[in-house]
C-alpha positions as CSV (number, residue, x, y, z in Angstrom):
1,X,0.0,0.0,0.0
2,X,1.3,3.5,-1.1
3,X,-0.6,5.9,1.8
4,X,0.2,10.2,0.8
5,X,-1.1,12.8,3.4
6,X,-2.1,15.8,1.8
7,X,-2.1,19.2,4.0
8,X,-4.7,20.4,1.1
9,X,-8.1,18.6,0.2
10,X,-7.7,20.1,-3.5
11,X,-3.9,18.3,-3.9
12,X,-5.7,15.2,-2.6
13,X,-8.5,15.1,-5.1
14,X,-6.4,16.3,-8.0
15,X,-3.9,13.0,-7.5
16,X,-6.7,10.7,-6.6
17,X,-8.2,11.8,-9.9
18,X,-5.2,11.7,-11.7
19,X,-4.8,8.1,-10.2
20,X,-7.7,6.6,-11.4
21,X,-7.5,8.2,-14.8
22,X,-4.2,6.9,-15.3
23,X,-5.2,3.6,-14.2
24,X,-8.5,3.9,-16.2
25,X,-6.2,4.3,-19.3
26,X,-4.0,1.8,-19.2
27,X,-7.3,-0.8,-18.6
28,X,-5.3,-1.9,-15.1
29,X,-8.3,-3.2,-12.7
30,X,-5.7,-4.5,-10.1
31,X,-5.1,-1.1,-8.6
32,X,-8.1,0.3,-5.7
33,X,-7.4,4.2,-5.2
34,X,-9.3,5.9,-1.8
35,X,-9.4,9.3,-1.2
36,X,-10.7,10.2,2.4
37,X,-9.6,13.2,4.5
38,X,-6.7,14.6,2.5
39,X,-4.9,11.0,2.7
40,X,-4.7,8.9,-0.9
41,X,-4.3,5.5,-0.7
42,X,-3.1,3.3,-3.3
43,X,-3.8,-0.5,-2.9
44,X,-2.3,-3.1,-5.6
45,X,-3.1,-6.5,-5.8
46,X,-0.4,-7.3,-8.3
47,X,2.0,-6.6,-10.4
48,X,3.3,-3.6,-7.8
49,X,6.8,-2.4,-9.7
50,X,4.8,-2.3,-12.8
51,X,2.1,-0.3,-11.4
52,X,4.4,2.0,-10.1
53,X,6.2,2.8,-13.5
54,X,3.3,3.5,-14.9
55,X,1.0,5.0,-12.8
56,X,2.1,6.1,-10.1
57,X,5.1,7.7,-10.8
58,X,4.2,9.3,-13.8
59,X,0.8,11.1,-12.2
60,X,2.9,12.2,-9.2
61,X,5.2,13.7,-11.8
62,X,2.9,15.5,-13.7
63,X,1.0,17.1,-10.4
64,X,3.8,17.9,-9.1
65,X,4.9,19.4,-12.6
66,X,1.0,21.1,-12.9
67,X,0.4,22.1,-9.6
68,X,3.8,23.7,-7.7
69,X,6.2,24.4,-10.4
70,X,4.8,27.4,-11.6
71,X,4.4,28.9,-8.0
72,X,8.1,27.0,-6.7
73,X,9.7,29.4,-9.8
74,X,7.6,32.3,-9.0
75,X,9.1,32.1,-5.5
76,X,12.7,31.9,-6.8
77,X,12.0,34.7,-8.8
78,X,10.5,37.1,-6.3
79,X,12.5,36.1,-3.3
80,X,16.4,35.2,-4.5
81,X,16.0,37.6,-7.6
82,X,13.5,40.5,-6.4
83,X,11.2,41.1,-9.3
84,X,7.9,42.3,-7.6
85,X,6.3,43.7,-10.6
86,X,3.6,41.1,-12.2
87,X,3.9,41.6,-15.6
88,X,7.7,41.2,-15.2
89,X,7.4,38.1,-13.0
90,X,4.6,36.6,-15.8
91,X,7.5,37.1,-18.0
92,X,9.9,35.4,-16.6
93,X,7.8,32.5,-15.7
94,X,6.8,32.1,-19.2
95,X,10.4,32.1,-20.4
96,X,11.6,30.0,-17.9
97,X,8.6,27.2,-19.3
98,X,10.0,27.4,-22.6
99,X,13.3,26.5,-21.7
100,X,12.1,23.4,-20.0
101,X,10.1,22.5,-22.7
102,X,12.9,22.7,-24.6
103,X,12.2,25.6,-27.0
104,X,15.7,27.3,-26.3
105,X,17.9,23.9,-26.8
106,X,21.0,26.8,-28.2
107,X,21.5,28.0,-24.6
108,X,24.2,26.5,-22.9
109,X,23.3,26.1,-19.4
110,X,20.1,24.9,-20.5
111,X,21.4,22.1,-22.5
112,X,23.0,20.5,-19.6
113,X,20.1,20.5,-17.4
114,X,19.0,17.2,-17.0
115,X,15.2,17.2,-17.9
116,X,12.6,17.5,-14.8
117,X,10.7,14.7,-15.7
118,X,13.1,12.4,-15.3
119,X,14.6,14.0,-11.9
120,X,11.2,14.2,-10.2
121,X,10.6,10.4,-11.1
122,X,14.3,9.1,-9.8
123,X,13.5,11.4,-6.7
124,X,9.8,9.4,-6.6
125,X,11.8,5.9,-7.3
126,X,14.6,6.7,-4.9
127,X,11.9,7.3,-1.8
128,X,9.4,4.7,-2.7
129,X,9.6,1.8,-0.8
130,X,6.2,0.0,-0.6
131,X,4.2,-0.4,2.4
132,X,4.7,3.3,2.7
133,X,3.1,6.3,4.1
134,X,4.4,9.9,3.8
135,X,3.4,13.3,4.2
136,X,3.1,14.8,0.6
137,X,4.7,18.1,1.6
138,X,7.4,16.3,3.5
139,X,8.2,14.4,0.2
140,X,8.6,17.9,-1.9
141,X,10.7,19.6,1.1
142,X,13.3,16.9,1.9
143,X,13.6,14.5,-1.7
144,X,13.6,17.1,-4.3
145,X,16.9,18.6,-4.2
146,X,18.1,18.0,-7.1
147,X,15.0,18.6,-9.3
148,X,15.1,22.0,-7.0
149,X,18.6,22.7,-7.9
150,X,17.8,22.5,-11.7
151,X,14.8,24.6,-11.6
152,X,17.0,27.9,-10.1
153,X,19.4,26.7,-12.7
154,X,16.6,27.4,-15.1
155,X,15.1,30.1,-13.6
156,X,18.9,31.8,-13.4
157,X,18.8,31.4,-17.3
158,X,15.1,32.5,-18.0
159,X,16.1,35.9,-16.1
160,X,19.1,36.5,-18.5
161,X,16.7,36.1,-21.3
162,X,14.4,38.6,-19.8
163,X,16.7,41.2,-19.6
164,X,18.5,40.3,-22.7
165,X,14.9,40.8,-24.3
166,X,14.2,43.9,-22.6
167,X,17.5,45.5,-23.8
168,X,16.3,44.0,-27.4
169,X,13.1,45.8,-27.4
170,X,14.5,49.2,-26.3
171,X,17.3,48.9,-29.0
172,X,14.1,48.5,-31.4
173,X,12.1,51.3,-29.8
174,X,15.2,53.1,-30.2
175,X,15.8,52.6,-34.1
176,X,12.3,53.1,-34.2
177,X,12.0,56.6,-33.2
178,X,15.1,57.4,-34.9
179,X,14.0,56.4,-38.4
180,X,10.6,57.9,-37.7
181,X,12.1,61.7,-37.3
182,X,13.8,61.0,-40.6
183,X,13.5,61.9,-44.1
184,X,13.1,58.7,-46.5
185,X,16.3,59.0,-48.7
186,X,15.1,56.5,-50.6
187,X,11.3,56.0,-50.9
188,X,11.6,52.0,-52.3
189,X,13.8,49.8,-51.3
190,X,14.6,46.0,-52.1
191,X,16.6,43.7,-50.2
192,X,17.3,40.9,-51.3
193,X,18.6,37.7,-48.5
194,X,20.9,35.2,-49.6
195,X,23.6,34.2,-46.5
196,X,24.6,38.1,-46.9
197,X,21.7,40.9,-47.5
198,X,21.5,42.7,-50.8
199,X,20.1,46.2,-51.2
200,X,18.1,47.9,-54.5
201,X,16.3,50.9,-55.3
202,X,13.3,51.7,-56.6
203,X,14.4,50.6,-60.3
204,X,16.1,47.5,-58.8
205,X,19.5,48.9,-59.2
206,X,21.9,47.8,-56.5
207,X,23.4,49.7,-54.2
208,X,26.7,48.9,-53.8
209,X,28.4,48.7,-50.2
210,X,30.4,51.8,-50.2
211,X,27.4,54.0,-51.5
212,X,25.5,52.1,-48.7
213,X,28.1,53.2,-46.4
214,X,27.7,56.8,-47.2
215,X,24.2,56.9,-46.4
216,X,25.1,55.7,-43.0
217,X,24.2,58.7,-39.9
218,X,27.0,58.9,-37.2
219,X,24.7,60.0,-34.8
220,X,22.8,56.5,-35.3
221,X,26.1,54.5,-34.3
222,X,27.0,56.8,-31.0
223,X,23.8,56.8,-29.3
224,X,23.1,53.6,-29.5
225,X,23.5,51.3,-26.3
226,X,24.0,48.5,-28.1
227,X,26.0,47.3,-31.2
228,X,24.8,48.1,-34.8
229,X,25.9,46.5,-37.7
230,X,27.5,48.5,-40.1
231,X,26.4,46.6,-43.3
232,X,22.7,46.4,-42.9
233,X,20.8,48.0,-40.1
234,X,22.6,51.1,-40.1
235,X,22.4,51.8,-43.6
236,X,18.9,51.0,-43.6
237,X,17.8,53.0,-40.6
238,X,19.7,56.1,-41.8
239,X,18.2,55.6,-45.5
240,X,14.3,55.5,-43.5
241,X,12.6,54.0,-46.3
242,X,8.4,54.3,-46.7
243,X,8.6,50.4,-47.7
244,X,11.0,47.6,-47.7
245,X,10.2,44.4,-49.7
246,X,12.3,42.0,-48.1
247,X,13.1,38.3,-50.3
248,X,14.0,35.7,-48.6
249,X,13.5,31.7,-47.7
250,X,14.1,32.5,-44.2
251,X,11.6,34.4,-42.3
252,X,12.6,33.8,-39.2
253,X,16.1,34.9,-39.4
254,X,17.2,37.1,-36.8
255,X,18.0,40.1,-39.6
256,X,15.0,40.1,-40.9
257,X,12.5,39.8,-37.8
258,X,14.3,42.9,-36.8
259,X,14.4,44.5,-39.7
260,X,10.0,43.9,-39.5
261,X,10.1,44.8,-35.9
262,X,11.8,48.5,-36.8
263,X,9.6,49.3,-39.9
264,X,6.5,47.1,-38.8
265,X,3.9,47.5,-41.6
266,X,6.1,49.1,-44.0
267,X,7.9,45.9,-44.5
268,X,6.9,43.5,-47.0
269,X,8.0,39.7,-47.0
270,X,8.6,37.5,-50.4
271,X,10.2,34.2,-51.2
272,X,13.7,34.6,-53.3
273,X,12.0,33.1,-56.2
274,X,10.0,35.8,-56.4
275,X,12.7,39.2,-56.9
276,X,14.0,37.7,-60.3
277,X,10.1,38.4,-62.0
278,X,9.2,41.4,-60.3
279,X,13.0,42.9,-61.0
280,X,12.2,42.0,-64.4
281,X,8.7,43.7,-64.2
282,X,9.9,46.7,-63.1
283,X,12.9,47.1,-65.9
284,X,10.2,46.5,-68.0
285,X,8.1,49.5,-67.1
């Protein structure tokens, strides 16, 4: 008999649910869940390790995962980190999420994490030891270390990509207002992506790299916090154009989502296919 003492009748109902879901599932009939005054009890009749891997351990996992996560890394953040504001903690949370999830695999630190599933469940394994009976909360405060120990490890690395964000989206604002005060020296422009970015006027003409150079405002390049690249953003800030058509096969290139971010609806995306014919078009004309 597995026997968990819940300090909360919700945790209690949420994992006896969970329980005989799971079990429901799986079509195992050999497994009697009770639920009575915030204690769970979990009575096998056979097959107990196998039970175990697959039920039990894997819904303690994901309530665990679904129910204190989110407020465990809320905690971190407000109390070993001091973000107070909401917004900025909802932030922060939601980044942090992606990186478990996986959606960030490029960052170092979060590549060597191992994955929480898998440290909950050998933390569950580890402790198990059946006839047992434990306080649930005891369980979370004394056998997850090391699951604990990876979650500041990813909430250390969700806060670097807030403010690495935040410094992103004032460069923008930045670039933003700049081009905005400016007079379009060039009312067209085409740019062409292939590895290395390719500008043309109007007519399709290309503007060489040293003309593109010349365009470029030294005012731009000193009061900016942050680097600006001489070859593509700087030129094309200083030159303000009304519209951009950009043509490329990657539209989620860093280049070009912040070229779209600076001009917003003035920029206009198109496969590479597509600049050959309308070049030719517009020669024609």
């Amino acid at each position: 008999m597995i026997e968990m003492h819940f300090l909360e009748m919700t945790d209690a109902q949420k994992m006896y649910k969970g329980l005989l879901v799971k079990a429901k599932a799986l079509s195992i009939d050999y497994i009697d869940v009770v639920n009575e005054e915030n204690v769970v009890s979990v009575f096998i009749s056979e097959q107990t390790q196998y039970v175990v891997q697959v039920v039990f351990v894997p819904v303690m996992t994901e309530f665990i995962i679904n129910n204190k996560e989110d407020s465990w890394i809320l905690d971190y953040i407000e109390n070993l980190f001091y973000f107070t504001d909401y917004e900025e903690k909802k932030q922060i949370l939601e980044i942090a999420k992606a990186l478990m999830d996986g959606n960030n695999p490029d960052i170092p630190l979060v590549q060597e994490v191992v994955p929480r599933k898998q440290l909950i469940a050998e933390a569950i394994h580890d402790f198990l030891e059946i006839p047992i009976s434990f306080s649930f909360e005891s369980f979370l405060k004394f056998r997850m270390r090391t699951y604990n120990e990876a979650l500041l490890q990813i909430v250390e690395s969700a806060i670097d990509e807030y403010k690495l964000e935040q410094e992103y989206q004032t460069f923008i604002q930045g670039l933003r207002e700049f081009r905005e005060k400016r007079e379009p020296k060039i009312d067209q422009l085409h740019i062409f992506h292939d590895e290395q970015f390719y500008f043309y006027n109007q007519e399709f003409n290309e503007i060489k790299r040293d003309e593109l150079f010349k365009y470029i405002d030294r005012k731009l390049i000193l009061h900016q916090p942050m680097y600006i690249d001489s070859a593509v953003l700087a030129p094309l800030v200083s030159i303000a154009p009304k519209s951009i058509s950009i043509y490329t096969d990657q539209i989620d290139n860093g280049m070009v989502q912040t070229i779209h971010n600076i001009f917003l609806e003035n920029v206009t995306i198109y496969t590479k296919k597509s600049f050959e014919n309308r070049r030719i078009k517009a020669k024609k004309l």
